[in-house]
ROKE-963720 format. One record per residue: x, y, z of N, C-alpha, C in turn; residue number from 1; residue in three letters. Coordinates in steps of 0.001 Angstrom, whole numbers, plus 524288, in hexadecimal, padded with zeros to 5 digits. Layout:
BEGIN
<tornu n_c1="X" n_c2="Y" n_c3="Z" ca_c1="X" ca_c2="Y" ca_c3="Z" c_c1="X" c_c2="Y" c_c3="Z" torgu="NUM" marvex="Ala"/>
...
END
This chain:
BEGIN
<tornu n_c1="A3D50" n_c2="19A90" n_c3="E0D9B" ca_c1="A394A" ca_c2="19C44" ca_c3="E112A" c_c1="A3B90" c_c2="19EAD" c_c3="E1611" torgu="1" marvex="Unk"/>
<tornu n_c1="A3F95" n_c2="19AE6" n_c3="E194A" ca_c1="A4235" ca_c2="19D48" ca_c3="E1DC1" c_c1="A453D" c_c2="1A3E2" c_c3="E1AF2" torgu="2" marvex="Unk"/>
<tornu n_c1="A47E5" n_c2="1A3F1" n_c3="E16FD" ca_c1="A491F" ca_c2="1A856" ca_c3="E153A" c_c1="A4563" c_c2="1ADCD" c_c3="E14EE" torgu="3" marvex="Unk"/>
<tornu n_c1="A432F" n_c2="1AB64" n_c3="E12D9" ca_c1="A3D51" ca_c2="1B142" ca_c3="E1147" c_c1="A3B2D" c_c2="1B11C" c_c3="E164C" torgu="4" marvex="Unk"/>
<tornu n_c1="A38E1" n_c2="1AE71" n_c3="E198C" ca_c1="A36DA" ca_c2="1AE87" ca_c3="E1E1C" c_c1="A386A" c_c2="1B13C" c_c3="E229F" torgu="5" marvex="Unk"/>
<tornu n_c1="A3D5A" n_c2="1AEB4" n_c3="E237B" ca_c1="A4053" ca_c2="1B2CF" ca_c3="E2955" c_c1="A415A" c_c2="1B694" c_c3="E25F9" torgu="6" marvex="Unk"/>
<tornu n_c1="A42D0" n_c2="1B690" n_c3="E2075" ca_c1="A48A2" ca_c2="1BA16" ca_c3="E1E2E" c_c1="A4E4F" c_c2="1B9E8" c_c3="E209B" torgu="7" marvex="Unk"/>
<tornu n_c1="A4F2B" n_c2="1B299" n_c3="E20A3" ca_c1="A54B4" ca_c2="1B26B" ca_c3="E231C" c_c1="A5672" c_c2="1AEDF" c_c3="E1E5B" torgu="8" marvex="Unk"/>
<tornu n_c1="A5C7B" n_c2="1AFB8" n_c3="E1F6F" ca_c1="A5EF6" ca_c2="1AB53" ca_c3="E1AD9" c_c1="A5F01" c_c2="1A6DA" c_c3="E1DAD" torgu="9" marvex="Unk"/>
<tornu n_c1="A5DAC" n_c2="1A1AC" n_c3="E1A47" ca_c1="A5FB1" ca_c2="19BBB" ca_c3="E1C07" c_c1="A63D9" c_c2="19BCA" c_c3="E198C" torgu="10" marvex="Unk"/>
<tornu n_c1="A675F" n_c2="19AC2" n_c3="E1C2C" ca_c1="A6D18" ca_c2="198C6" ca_c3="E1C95" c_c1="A6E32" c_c2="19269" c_c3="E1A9F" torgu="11" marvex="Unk"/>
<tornu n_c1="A6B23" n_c2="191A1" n_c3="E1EC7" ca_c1="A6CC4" ca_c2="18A03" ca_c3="E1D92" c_c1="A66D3" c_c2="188F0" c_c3="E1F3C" torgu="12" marvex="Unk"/>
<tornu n_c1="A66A9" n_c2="182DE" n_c3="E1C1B" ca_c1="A6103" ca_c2="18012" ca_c3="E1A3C" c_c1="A63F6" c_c2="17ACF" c_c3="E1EBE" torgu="13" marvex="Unk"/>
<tornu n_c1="A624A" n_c2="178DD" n_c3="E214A" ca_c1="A638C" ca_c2="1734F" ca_c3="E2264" c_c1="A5E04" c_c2="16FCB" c_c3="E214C" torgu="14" marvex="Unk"/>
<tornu n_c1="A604C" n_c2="16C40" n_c3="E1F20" ca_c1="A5C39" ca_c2="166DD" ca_c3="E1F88" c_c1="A5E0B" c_c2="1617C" c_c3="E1DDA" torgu="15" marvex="Unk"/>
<tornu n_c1="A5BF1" n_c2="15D5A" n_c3="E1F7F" ca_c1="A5DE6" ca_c2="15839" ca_c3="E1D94" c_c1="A5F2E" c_c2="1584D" c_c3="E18B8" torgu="16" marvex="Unk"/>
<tornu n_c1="A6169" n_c2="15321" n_c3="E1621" ca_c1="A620F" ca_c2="1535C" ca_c3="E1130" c_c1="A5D4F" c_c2="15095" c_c3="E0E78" torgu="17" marvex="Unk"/>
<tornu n_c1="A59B0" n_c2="15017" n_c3="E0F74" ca_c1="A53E1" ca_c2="14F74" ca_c3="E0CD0" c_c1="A5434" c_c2="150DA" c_c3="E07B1" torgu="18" marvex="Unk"/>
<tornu n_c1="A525B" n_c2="14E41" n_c3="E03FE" ca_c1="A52FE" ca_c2="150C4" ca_c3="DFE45" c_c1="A4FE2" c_c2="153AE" c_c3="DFE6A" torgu="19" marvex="Unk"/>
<tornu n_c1="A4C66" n_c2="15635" n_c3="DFF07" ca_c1="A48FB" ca_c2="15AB9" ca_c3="DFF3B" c_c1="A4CC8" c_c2="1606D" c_c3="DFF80" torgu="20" marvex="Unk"/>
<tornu n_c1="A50C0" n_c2="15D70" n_c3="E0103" ca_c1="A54B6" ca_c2="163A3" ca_c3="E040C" c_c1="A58E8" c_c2="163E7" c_c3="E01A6" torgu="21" marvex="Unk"/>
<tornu n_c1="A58DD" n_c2="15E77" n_c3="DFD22" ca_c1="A5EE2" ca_c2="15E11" ca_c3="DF88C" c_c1="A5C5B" c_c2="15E20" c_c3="DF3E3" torgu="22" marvex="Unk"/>
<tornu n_c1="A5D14" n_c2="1635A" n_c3="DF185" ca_c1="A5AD9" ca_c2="162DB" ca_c3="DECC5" c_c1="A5E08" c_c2="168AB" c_c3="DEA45" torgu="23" marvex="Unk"/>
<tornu n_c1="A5F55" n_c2="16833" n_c3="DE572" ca_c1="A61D9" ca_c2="16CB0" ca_c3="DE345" c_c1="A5ECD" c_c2="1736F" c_c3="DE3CB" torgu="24" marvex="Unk"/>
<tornu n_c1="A59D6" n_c2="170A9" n_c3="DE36E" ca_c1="A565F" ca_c2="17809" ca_c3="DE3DB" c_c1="A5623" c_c2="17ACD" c_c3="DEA30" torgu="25" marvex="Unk"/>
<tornu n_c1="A5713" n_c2="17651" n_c3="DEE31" ca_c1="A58CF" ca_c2="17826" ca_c3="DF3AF" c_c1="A5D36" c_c2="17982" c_c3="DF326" torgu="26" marvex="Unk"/>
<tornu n_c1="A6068" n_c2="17606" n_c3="DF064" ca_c1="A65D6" ca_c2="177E4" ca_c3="DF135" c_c1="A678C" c_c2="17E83" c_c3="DEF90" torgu="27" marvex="Unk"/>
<tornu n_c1="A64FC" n_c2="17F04" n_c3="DEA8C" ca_c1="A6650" ca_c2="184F0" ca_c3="DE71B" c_c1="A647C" c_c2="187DC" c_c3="DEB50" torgu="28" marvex="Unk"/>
<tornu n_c1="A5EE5" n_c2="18658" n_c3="DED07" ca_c1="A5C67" ca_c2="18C23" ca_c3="DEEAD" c_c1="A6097" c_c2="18CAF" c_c3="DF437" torgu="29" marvex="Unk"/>
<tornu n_c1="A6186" n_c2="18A6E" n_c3="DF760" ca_c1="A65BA" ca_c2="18A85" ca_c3="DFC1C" c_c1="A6AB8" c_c2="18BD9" c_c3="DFB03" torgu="30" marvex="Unk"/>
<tornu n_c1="A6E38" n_c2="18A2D" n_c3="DF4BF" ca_c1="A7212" ca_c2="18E52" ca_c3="DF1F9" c_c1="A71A0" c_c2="194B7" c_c3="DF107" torgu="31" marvex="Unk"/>
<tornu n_c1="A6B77" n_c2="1940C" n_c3="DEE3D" ca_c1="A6B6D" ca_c2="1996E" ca_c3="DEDCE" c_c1="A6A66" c_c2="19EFD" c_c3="DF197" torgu="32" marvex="Unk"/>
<tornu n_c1="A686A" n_c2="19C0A" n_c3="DF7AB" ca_c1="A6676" ca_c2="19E75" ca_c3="DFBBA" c_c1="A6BEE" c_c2="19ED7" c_c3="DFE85" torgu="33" marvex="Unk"/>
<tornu n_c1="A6EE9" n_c2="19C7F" n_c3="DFD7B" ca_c1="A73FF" ca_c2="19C30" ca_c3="E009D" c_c1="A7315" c_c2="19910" c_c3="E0694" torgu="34" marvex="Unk"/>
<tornu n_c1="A6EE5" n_c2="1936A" n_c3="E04AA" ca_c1="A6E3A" ca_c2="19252" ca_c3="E0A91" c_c1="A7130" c_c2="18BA9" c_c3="E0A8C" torgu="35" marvex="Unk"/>
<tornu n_c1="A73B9" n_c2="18B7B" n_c3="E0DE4" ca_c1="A76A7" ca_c2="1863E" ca_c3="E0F46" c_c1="A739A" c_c2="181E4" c_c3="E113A" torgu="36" marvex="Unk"/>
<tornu n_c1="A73A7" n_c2="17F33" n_c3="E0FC7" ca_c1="A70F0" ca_c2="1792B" ca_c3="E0F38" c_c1="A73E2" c_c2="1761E" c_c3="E124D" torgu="37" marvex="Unk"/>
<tornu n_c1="A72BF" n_c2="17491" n_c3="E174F" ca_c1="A7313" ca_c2="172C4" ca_c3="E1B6E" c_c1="A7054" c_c2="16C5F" c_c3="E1AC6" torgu="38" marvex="Unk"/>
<tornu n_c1="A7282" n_c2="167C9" n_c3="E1983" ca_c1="A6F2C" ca_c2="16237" ca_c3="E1B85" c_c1="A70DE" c_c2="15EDB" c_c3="E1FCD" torgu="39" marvex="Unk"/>
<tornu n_c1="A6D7D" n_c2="15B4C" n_c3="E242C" ca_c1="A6D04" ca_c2="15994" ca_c3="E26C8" c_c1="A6C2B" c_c2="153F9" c_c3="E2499" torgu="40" marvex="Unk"/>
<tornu n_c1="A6D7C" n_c2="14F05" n_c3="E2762" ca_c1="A6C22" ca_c2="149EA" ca_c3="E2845" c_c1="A663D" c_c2="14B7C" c_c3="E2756" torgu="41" marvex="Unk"/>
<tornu n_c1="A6317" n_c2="14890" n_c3="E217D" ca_c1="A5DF9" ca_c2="14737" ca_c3="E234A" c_c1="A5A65" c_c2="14533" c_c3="E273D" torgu="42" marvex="Unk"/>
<tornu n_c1="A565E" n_c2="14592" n_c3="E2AD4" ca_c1="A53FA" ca_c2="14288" ca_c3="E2D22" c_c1="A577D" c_c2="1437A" c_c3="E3304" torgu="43" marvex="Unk"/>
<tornu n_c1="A5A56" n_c2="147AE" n_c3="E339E" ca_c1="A5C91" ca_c2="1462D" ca_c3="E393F" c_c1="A5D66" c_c2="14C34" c_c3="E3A71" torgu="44" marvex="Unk"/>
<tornu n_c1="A597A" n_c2="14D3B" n_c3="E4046" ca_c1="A5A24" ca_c2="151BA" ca_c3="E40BA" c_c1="A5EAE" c_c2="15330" c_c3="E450D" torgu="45" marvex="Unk"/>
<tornu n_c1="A5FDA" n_c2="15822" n_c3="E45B1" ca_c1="A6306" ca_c2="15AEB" ca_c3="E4665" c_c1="A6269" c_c2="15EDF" c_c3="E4B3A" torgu="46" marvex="Unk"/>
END
């Protein structure tokens, strides 16, 4: 959405490690976009 929207590349994704955000079909589509997967301490912001 951020992609098509501005028309900018995401580079890097950050977010906790929540399983919502560890899962193999996030993982591919962020391989295949060439975007780096960034995780943080759950539950503790920054």
């Amino acid at each position: 959405l951020v992609q098509r929207g501005l028309q900018a590349q995401v580079r890097v994704v950050r977010t906790d490690k929540g399983t919502e955000f560890l899962n193999q079909t996030l993982h591919a589509y962020f391989a295949a976009e060439g975007i780096q997967h960034q995780m943080s301490v759950a539950r503790t912001p920054e």
